[in-house]
N, CA, C and O atoms as a GROMACS GRO file, in nm:
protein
  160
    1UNK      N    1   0.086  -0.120   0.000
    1UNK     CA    2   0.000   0.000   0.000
    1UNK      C    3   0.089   0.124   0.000
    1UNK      O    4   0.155   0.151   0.100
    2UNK      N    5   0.090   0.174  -0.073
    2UNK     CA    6   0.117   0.351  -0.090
    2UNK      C    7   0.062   0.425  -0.133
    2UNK      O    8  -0.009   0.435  -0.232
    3UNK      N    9   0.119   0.539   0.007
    3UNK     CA   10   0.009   0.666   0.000
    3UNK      C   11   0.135   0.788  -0.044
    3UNK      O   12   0.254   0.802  -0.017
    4UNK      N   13   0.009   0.881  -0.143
    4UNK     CA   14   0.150   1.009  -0.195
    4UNK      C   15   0.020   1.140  -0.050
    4UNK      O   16  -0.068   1.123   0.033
    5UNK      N   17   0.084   1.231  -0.099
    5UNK     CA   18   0.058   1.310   0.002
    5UNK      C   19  -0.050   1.412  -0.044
    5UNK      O   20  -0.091   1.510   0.018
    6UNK      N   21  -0.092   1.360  -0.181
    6UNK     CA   22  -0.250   1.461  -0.195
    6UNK      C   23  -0.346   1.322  -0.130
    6UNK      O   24  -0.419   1.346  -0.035
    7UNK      N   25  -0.341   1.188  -0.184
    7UNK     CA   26  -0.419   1.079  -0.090
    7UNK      C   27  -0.438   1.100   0.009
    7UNK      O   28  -0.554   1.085   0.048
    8UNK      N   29  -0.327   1.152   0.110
    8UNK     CA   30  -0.363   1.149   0.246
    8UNK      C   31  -0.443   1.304   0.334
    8UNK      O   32  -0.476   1.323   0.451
    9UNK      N   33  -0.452   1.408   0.184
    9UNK     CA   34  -0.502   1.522   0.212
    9UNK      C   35  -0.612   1.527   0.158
    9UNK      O   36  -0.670   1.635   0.168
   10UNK      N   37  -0.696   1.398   0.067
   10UNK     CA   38  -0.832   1.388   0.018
   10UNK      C   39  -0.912   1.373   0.126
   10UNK      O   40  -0.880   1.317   0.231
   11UNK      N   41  -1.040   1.434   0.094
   11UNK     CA   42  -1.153   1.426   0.174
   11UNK      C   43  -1.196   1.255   0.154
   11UNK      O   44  -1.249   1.219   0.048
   12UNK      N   45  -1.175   1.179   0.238
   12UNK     CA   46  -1.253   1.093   0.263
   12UNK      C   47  -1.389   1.043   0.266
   12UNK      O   48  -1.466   1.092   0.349
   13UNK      N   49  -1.437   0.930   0.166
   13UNK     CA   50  -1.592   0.955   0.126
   13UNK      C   51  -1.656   0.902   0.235
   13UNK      O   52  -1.612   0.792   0.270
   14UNK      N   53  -1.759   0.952   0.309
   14UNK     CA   54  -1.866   0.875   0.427
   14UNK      C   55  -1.943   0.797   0.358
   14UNK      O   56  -2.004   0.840   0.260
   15UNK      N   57  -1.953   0.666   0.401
   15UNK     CA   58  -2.002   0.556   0.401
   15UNK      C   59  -2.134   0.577   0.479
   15UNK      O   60  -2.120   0.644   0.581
   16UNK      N   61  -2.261   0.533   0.450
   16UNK     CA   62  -2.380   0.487   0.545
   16UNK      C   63  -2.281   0.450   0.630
   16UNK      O   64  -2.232   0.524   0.717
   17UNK      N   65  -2.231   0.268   0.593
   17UNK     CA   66  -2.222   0.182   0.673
   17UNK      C   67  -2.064   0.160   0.703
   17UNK      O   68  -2.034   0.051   0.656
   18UNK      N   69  -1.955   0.221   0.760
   18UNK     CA   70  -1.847   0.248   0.811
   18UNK      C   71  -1.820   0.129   0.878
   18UNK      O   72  -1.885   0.090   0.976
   19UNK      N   73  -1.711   0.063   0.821
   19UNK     CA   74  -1.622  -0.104   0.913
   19UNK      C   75  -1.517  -0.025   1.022
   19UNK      O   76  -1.469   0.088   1.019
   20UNK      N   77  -1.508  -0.104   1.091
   20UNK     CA   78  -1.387  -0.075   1.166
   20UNK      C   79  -1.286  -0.057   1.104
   20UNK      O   80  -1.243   0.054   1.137
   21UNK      N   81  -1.220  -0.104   1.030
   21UNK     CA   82  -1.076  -0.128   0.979
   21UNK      C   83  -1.078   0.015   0.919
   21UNK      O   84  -0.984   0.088   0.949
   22UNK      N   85  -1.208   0.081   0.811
   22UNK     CA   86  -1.188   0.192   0.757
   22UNK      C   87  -1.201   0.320   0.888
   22UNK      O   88  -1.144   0.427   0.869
   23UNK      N   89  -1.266   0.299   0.997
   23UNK     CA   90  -1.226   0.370   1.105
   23UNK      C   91  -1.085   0.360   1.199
   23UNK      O   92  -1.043   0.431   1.290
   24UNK      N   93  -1.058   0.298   1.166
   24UNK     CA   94  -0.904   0.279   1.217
   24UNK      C   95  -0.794   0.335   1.093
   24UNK      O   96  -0.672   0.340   1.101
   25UNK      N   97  -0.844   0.359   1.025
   25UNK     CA   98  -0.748   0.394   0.880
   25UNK      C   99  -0.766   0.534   0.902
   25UNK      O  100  -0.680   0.614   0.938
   26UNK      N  101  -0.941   0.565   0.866
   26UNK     CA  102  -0.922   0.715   0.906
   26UNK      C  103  -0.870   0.783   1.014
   26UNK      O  104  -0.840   0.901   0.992
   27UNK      N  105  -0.850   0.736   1.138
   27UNK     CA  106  -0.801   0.749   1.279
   27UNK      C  107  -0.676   0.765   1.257
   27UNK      O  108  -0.620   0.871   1.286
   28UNK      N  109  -0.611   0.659   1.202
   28UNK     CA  110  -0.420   0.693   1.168
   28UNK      C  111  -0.412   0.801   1.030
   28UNK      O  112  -0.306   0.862   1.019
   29UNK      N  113  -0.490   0.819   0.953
   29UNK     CA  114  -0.457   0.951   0.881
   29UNK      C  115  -0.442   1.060   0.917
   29UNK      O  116  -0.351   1.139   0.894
   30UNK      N  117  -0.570   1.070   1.000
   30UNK     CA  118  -0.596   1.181   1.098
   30UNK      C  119  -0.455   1.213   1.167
   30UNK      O  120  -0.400   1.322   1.154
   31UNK      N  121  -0.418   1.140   1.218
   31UNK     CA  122  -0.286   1.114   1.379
   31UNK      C  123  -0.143   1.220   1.255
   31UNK      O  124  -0.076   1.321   1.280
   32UNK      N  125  -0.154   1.106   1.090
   32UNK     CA  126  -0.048   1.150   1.040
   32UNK      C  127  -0.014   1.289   0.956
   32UNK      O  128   0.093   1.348   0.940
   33UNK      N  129  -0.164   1.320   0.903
   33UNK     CA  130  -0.205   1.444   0.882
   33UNK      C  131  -0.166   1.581   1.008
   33UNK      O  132  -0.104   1.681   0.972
   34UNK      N  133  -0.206   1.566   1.130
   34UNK     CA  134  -0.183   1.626   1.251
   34UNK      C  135  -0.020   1.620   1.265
   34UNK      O  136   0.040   1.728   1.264
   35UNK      N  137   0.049   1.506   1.278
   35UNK     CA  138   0.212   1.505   1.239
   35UNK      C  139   0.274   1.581   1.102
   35UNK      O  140   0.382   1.638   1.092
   36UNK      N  141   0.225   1.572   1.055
   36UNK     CA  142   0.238   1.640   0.879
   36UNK      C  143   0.237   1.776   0.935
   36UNK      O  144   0.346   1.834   0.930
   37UNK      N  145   0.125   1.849   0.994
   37UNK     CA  146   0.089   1.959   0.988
   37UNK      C  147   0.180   2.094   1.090
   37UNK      O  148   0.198   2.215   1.085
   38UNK      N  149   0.223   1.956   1.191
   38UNK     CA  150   0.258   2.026   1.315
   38UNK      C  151   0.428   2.013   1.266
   38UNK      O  152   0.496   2.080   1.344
   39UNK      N  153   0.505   1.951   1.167
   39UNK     CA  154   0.649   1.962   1.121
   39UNK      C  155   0.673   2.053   1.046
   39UNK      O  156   0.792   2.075   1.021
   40UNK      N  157   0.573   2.132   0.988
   40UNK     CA  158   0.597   2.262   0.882
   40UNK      C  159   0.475   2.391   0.977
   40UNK      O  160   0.461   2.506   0.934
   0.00000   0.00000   0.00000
């Protein structure tokens, strides 16, 4: 899996029905986005 750095700055599509695994994905984007943001 690789991510470039507009992927990880796309709006993410909401699902009705949201799995865990894609809430745990969005959760660590979030975390790395927030790391991203706070180094520049």
């Amino acid at each position: 899996l690789s991510l470039n750095l507009e992927s990880l700055f796309q709006t993410p599509q909401i699902q009705e029905e949201p799995n865990i695994a894609e809430d745990i994905i969005f959760k660590t984007i979030s975390k790395i986005k927030t790391l991203i943001l706070k180094n520049y």
